[in-house]
Structure formats: structure tokens, C-alpha cells
N, C-alpha and C positions, 0 to 999 in steps of 0.2 A: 743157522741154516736158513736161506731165503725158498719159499715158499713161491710157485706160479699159478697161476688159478689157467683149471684147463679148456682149452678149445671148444669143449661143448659145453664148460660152463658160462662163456662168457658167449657164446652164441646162445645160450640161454637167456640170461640177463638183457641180452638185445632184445630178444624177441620179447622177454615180458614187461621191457618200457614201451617198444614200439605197441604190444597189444592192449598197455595202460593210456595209452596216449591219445590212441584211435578210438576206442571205447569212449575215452572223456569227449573227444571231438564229435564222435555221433551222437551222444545224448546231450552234449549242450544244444545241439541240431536240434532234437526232436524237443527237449523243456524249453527251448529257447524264448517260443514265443507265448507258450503259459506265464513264463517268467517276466516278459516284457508287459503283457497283459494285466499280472498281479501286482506289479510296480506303480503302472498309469493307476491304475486303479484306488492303491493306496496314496500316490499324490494328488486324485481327483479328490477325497476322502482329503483328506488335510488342506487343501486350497479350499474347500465347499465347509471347513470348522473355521476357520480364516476370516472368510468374508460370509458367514451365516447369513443371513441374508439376502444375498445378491444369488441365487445358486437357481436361479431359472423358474421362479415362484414368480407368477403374476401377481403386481398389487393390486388388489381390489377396489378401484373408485365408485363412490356415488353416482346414481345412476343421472344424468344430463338432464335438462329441461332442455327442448327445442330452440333453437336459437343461438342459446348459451356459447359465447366463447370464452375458449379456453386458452395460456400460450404456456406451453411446454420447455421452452426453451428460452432464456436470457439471449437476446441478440448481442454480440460481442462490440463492444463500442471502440471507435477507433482514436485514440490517444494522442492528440499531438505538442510533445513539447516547444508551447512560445521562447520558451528561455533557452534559445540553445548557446546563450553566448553574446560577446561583442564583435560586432564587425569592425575589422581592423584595414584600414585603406592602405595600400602601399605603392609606392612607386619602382618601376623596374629602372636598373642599373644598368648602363651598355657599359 
């Protein structure tokens, strides 16, 4: 014997995916940005165990005598290779 499931059961069944559906959609809405929030937050937390150190701590230098300099920064020296080769003389062909 084949069995039909009926007209208000299956208008049931709609109605309680479509009200599963919409419920999920509003409350991903409202936790959404808790959730984006608590995420950053757990990769700032693991980038900041990472590089311990670097995480927005001033290092603390001795205090200057007047005058004093100081240079912070290596100037980037500019490289040039003499060997790039033989020069090869040629004659054009008509």
C-alpha cells in the first residue's frame, strides 16, 4: 500500500524549514559581529604570542647626553656589479 503524506502536513514541513531558516539568518545577524569581534581578538592574542615582543612595548633607552648622536637606521648601500660580463663586438650583416 503506498502511503501520501497530506496537504497540511507538508505545508507544515515548509513552514517549519522556512521558520528554521529565518530564525538562523536573524541571529547570525545579531551574534555576527560578537563573533567577528571574538575571532580578531583571539588572532590578535596568537599574532602578540608570535612575535612576544614586538607587540607595542616601548624599549626603554638610556637616557642621552646632549650632543650625542645617534643613527638608527643602516643606510642601504647601493651595489654595483663591475663583472657583468664580456663585451662581444659584432658586425651587422646586409
Amino acid at each position: 500500500m503506498l502511503q501520501f503524506a497530506s496537504a497540511t502536513g507538508f505545508v507544515r514541513m515548509i513552514l517549519i524549514i522556512a521558520l528554521i531558516y529565518f530564525g538562523i539568518k536573524i541571529l547570525t545577524r545579531l551574534f555576527a559581529p560578537f563573533l567577528i569581534k571574538f575571532v580578531a581578538k583571539k588572532a590578535e592574542q596568537r599574532f602578540g604570542e608570535q612575535f612576544g615582543g614586538f607587540q607595542g612595548k616601548p624599549k626603554q633607552e638610556a637616557p642621552k647626553k646632549e650632543g650625542e648622536v645617534t643613527i638608527d637606521k643602516i643606510p642601504k648601500t647601493k651595489t654595483s656589479n663591475k663583472n657583468v660580463g664580456d663585451y662581444v663586438d659584432y658586425e651587422e650583416i646586409d
